[in-house]
Structures are given as C-alpha cells and as structure tokens.
C-alpha angles and dihedrals in degrees: 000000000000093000085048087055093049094048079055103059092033087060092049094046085047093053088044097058092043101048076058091048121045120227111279096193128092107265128183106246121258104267106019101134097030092068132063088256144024120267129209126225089261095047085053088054090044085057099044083047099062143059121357090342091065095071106020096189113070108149086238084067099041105047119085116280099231113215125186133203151172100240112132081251094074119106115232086223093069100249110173143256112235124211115290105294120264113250095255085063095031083062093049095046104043101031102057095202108316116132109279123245116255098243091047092047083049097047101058084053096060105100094196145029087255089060091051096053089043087056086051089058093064105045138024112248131225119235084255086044093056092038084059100042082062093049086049101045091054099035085061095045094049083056102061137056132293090249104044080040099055084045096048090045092056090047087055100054094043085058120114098208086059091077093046092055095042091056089046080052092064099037088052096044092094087055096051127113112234090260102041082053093046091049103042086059100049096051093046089060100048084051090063105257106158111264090227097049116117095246089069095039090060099046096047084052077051105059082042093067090037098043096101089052095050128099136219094276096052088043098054084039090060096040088059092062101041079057087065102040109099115251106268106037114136122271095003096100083053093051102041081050098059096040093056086049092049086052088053102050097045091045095100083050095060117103103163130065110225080059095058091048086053095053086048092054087048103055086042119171105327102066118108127265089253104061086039094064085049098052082042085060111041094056085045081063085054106049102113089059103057120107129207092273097044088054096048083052094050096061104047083052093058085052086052086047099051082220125131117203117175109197092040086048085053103050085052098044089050088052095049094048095058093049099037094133093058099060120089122236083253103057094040082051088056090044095052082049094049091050087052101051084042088051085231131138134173120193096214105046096044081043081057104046082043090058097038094047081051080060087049102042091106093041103049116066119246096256082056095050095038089057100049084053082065107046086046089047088048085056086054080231111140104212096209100181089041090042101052094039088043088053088049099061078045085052092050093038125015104157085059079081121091123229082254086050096051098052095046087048094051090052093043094057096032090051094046094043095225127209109229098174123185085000106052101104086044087058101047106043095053077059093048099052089039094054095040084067088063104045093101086054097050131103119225091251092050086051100052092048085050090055096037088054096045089043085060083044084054091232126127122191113189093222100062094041104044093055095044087053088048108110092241096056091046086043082062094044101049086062091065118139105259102242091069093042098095095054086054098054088045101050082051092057091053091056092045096053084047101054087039097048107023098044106204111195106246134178096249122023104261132207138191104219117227095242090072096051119068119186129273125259110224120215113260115260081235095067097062103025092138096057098051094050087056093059093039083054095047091045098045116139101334106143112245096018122114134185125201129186138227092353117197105207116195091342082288115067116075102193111191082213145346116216113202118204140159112262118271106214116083113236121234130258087260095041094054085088102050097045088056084066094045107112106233095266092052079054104056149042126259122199128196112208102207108184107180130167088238118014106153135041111270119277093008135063093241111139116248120230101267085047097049089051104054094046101060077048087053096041101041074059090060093262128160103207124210108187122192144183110256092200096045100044092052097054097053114088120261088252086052092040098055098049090055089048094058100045085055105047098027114028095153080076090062106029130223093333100070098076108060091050088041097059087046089058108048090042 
C-alpha cells in the first residue's frame, strides 16, 4: 500500500515539474497522420495560432452548450441539458453504485488535458473510454483561465500520447453510441483539432452513415458543432444537408414542443424557405401548449434560425407580456438581444420591460441596468419610465458608475435623445464630474466618443473638450486603423459644427483643426432616385421654387434635398416696407428634406440623437427641417407618396388638416 502511495506522489511531482519544463525531446507533431500531409512543429503552432484555437476562450466556446431532448428525464419547463457530464458525474450517474473502474476512478481525478494523455498511456482504453477522456479533457480546460488554458492546450498538443488517442478516436468510432460520437467531435473541435484533420473527417463521414439511427439529442449535439466548423469544411454542406432532410421527414411525427425547438435548432439558418414554414407551422399548431419557458426558448431560436415569423412572434409576445414578473434579468437580456437579431419590436411588450426594469432599478446592480439600456438603445426603443428612474439613482449617486458605464450611458441618452426635464442639468453634470475623474485613464478613441456624445446632449464641459482638441491627444487620433477612420472623422465633424454653430460659452475659444475632419461622402443620387423624382415632380414648374439636390451644409449636414420657396404668410401694411430691403433669402423659405433609415425613436415621432442634432444646426442656418422615415416612405406608392410629400413640404395647398396625418406618417 505504502509503495503504491509513494508511485503516486513520484508521478504528480513528475507532472508538476514538467507542466513547468516543455518536452526536449523530438515529438511527432500532433496530427501528423491524421492529415494529408505531414506537418512540422511550426506548421502545428501555425494551426493552434489561427482561427477559434488562437483565444480559447470565446464565451461562445465556454458557456455551456445547451441540448435538448425527448427522454422521459426532461423537464416540461425547458430546463436545460448541460454539456456532457464530466467523468466524476458521469460515475456517479451511470454506475449506480457499483464500484467504479480503475481507469474511470482514475479519470475524474485528471485536472488537465495533459493528465488525461498521461492516463492513456497506461492503459488501453475502451470506445466509451476514449469517448470520456475527451469529455474530461475539455470539461478541465473550460474551467481555467485563458492563459493557463492556452498553456495547457499547447502541452497537449505537443504531447506525444495525443496522437496516439486521437488515432484510438477514429479506429473506435464504429463502436461508438450516437451521443459518445457526437460528443467526441464536438469537443475535439473546441480543443482545437483542425477542422480539416482526418480524425474529424472521419468522425463527421461517420454521423453521415449513423444519422437515421440518432436522436434529438445527438442530433442538437451535432448541430452545435457544425455551427462551429468553418463554411467550407468537407463533408459538413452534405451533412447539414441530410440532417435538415431527416427533420423534415420526422416533423409529422413531433408531439411535444421542446422537440420541435430542437429540430429547429438542428436544421439552423441554412435550411430552405420551405422547411422553415413547416416547422413555422407546426409550432403554430402548438402554441397553446407552450409555457413560458417554452415561449422565452422559441424566440431566441428563431434568432438561431435567422428566421421571422410574425404570428408565431405575436403568440409569444402576448405570453410574455402576461407573465412579465416571472422571468429573470437575464432571460428578458437574452430576449431584447433575440428581437434585435429578428429585427422585431413590439411596443407593448418593450413599454412593459421598460416598466417592469424602472421596478428593478434598486435590486439589479448598475452593470445589469446599464446593459439593458443597450440593448434597449440597439432596439432604437427609448424606455421612459426605465430611463428617468434610472437617471435619478446617476443623479444621487454618479461616481457608483464605472468608466465602461459612463460611456454606455452617455450613448444610450445621447442616441435616444432623452427628455430629462427639470432634471436634466442635474443629470449631466453628475456625468460630467464622474467622467472628468477618468480622463487621465481614457484612450483618444474613448475621448472623442465622450465629447461626440455630450455635443448630441448639447452640453459642453471644458474639460473633456479641451484635452480631446490638444495636439497629443489628435496626434493619437490621426494614427487611427483605417477602417474606424471615418467614424472618426465623422464623430469630428460633428464637434466642429457644434462649437461653430451652437456657440457654448467656454473658458478659452476652442477649435476643431481641418485635418481631423475629412469631408463628407454624399449619398449617390442613384440611391434615392425615387425619392428625388418625387420632389422634382412636386416642385415642376411652379414660379419662385427651387429644388436643389444632395446639399452639404457646414461640411456636416448631408441633406437628401432644399427646397427654396417665397414666404407664405402675407406681411402687414407696416411691414410692406420692411420686406422690399430684405435681401431674397430673408424672403423666402428655405426646407431641408432629411430621409434616414431610423430617424425617430421607435413607435413615436420623437426625433433620435444624430437627428436632433442636425436639425438645431439646421435650424440655427435658417432652415425649416422636414424629417421622414426611409423605410416607410418607400414603401408607400408614388400616388401616396406624393400626397404625403406634399402635406409635408407645402401645407398652405390642404389646410389645417395636413399637420396632424403628416406627423403619423413620418413617424
């Protein structure tokens, strides 16, 4: 017993010292003969270097893969499958009290991927044996940090057991059950295995030839790792492919809902129209049997799916609604990002979570509540009720907020274009003096987002702005990577139009230089060419109206068309004499035509930040500003658009009755 003891702690001091000290001795790389050619050492490292291997830690990877199946085990509340358990659980689970095996004993006890290799070298394991040594090797490595699990990972593939198992891997796979096969893929993959090696080739030909005979599980499980195969691997169109055509033909056969989620998750974006409206109705079919959780599920697989269904959206929406108080932050965060992906809002649901976050606001912490402002900010949604009693706890307590929650909270109030009322200079300037005890810490980037979003607020601290215009800081700036340089320039221009045509009044007179600034790219006529036709048409001949075209006001303002016309309103007797001095563009009226994607907040005609913005600029020019819907207008026919056109730019032609439809529509 007592040598036993003693082999034991020689072999862990062993492992200790080489974890410490990588292998001297010549290895064969990892994959070798698992690929269509030999790799060197450096070509291994090149492949452990790139693509999902690099990192491994994406949260993607991490988190829990969640599988769902039809055993008589499965909760009706979806309650989730967790990964395949480690061997430790696994023991405890399958054994049922029976004495473990030594190699299995042995296994739950390995605390890396390296322990488990150096077990493999001592015995020789079973298809199910090989099958749980993969469980265990990524089960350990999820658990540690990115940088012991990026060290651990190379030790494993410099290993000269791992090629051993991973041939023992292919020659077992016909042995293998459905599950241990889906699973040994998938983790495979999330260790870092090429995509392309001959070990998951062979195990993806594999699933082809067993896919009739796997079950929902399997199936989900399998789904999960084609998901993170790159487009473009062998074999993995094929078996998409088939596993999208077995779905469809067991769909008539589904009866329960959480299988019918599952086969929706299987057959993921890529299935056809077609077997997308089945599955749509056949849980359309289901719907009163869906439970909350059901219905929470539904959604986000919709969002897996890339696929918008309306009715189904609705029924959901309705059920949520009525049991809005029983669902966690977390599940209503994952429910904001799943309409967003789905491109799908409805105002009483989002009026409600608003509501019910403004209830929360002294129970969730603030990294909770500043991140349901985004996601409600990425909806272009403004959350009244959450936004004023979330501005009130900022008010009582700004320095509680975190550098990261500044500047989201600045975005979220600047983009939506809040109203603060009475308690606006209250609210920024808790901001203000929160964010002026970071500006040491803040990059350039971060600083010119700060001022940008302050300049939409119309507020303008000197601190901020003084140390983004010193020359270090735009020094920094001028090296940005191309790709973000035309926000930046963007985000410039805005400052510069601010400080020239609102005029704060500053310590010290402040100026943007022009190397900062860029110019700004006008749309192409083409783009909007139907809209364009439509005001040429509504101008025509009439005496005294011009139209002009993709106007660039103050190097800033990008106005889709200006309308020049006489004044309307007859001067008085007294005033005859006046109006003959006036100079012609002190006699006439000038409109600004703005189109945007997303101009106003969503369900109201409330004006967002950028907006906002560009209309006091407009306006402080001597500007008139008609705003409208990009989406909406287009959509109207030319007859309709041109009605509401002309409501908009001439209302003295319809009376008093033109204002009210027009600001419905362009809403």
């Amino acid at each position: 017993m007592s040598l036993r003891v003693t082999e034991e702690v020689m072999r862990r001091s062993l492992r200790f010292c080489s974890r410490r000290i990588p292998w001297h001795l010549g290895r064969l790389p990892a994959t070798a003969s698992i690929t269509d050619a030999s790799l060197s050492s450096q070509q291994l490292a090149r492949i452990w270097h790139t693509g999902q291997c690099q990192t491994r830690l994406p949260t993607s990877l991490i988190g829990s893969a969640r599988f769902y199946s039809n055993d008589s085990g499965h909760r009706e509340d979806n309650e989730d499958f967790e990964e395949k358990q480690p061997a430790e659980i696994q023991v405890a689970a399958t054994m049922q009290g029976q004495r473990p095996s030594s190699f299995t004993d042995r296994l739950a006890l390995c605390c890396s991927p390296s322990d488990v290799l150096d077990l493999t070298c001592q015995y020789a394991p079973t298809a199910r044996q090989v099958s749980s040594c993969l469980t265990q090797m990524w089960a350990t490595t999820k658990m540690m940090s990115d940088e012991q699990a990026r060290y651990e990972l190379r030790l494993m593939f410099e290993h000269p057991a791992f090629e051993k198992l991973l041939q023992q891997t292919m020659k077992s796979v016909r042995f293998m059950t459905g599950e241990d096969m889906a699973y040994s893929v998938l983790y495979m993959v999330k260790l870092g295995v090429p995509q392309r090696s001959r070990v998951v080739q062979t195990f993806l030909r594999a699933s082809q030839e067993k896919l009739n005979d796997l079950d929902e599980k399997c199936l989900s499980v399998l789904a999960t790792c084609l998901d993170q195969i790159e487009e473009g691997t062998p074999n993995v169109a094929a078996l998409k492919k088939a596993m999208g055509l077995l779905v469809e033909s067991r769909l008539p056969g589904i009866k329960n809902v959480v299988l019918l989620q599952t086969m929706m998750r299987v057959v993921g974006k890529d299935a056809p129209l077609n077997l997308k409206r089945k599955l749509e109705g056949k849980a359309l079919s289901m719907t009163d049997q869906f439970s909350l959780a059901n219905t929470l599920y539904m959604i986000s697989t919709m969002a897996t799916m890339g696929f918008y269904s309306k009715p189904l959206l609705d029924v959901c929406s309705n059920k949520i609604k009525e049991n809005l108080n029983e669902i966690p932050f977390s599940r209503q965060y994952k429910l904001l990002l799943s309409c967003k992906h789905l491109l799908y809002r409805d105002l009483d649901l989002l009026t409600d979570m608003s509501d019910y976050a403004a209830s929360m606001i002294d129970i969730w912490s603030n990294k909770q509540l500043v991140i349901l402002l985004s996601a409600f900010e990425s909806l272009h949604f403004c959350p009244t009720s959450f936004m004023g009693a979330f501005a009130e706890k900022v008010i009582a307590n700004p320095e509680a907020l975190t550098l990261r929650d500044l500047l989201c909270v600045l975005k979220v109030y600047s983009s939506l274009n809040f109203d603060l009322q009475h308690q606006r200079q209250q609210f920024l300037d808790g901001l203000t003096g929160a964010l002026v005890s970071y500006l040491p810490r803040m990059s350039g980037f971060e600083l010119l987002k700060t001022v940008y979003h302050l300049c939409l607020l119309h507020h303008f601290p000197p601190a901020p702005l003084e140390q983004l215009l010193q020359s270090s800081t735009l020094e920094q700036l001028k090296t940005t990577v191309p790709k973000h340089l035309s926000n930046c320039e963007r985000m410039f221009r805005m400052v510069d139009a601010s400080l020239r045509l609102d005029r704060p009044q500053l310590p010290q007179h402040l100026t943007v230089p022009p190397f900062v600034l860029g110019s700004p790219t006008p749309s192409s006529s083409a783009d909007k060419l139907w809209l364009l036709q439509s005001l040429r048409s509504l101008v025509g001949d009439q005496a005294d109206t011009v139209l002009q075209e993709m106007v660039v006001l103050e190097n800033s303002c990008l106005i889709d068309g200006v309308i020049t016309k006489p004044l309307t309103r007859q001067p008085s007797v007294s005033e005859a004499g006046e109006a003959e001095c006036r100079s012609p563009a002190e006699s006439s009226q000038r409109i600004a035509v703005i189109c945007t994607p997303s101009p106003f907040c969503y369900g109201t005609s409330h004006p967002r930040g950028p907006l906002a913005a560009m209309t006091r600029h407009l306006n402080s020019l001597g500007y008139d500003c008609v705003s409208v819907a990009e989406h909406k207008l287009h959509a109207m026919s030319e007859e309709k658009r041109m009605e509401f056109l002309s409501r908009r730019l001439f209302p003295e032609r319809h009376g008093s009755d033109a204002q009210p439809e027009t600001v419905q529509l362009g809403a």
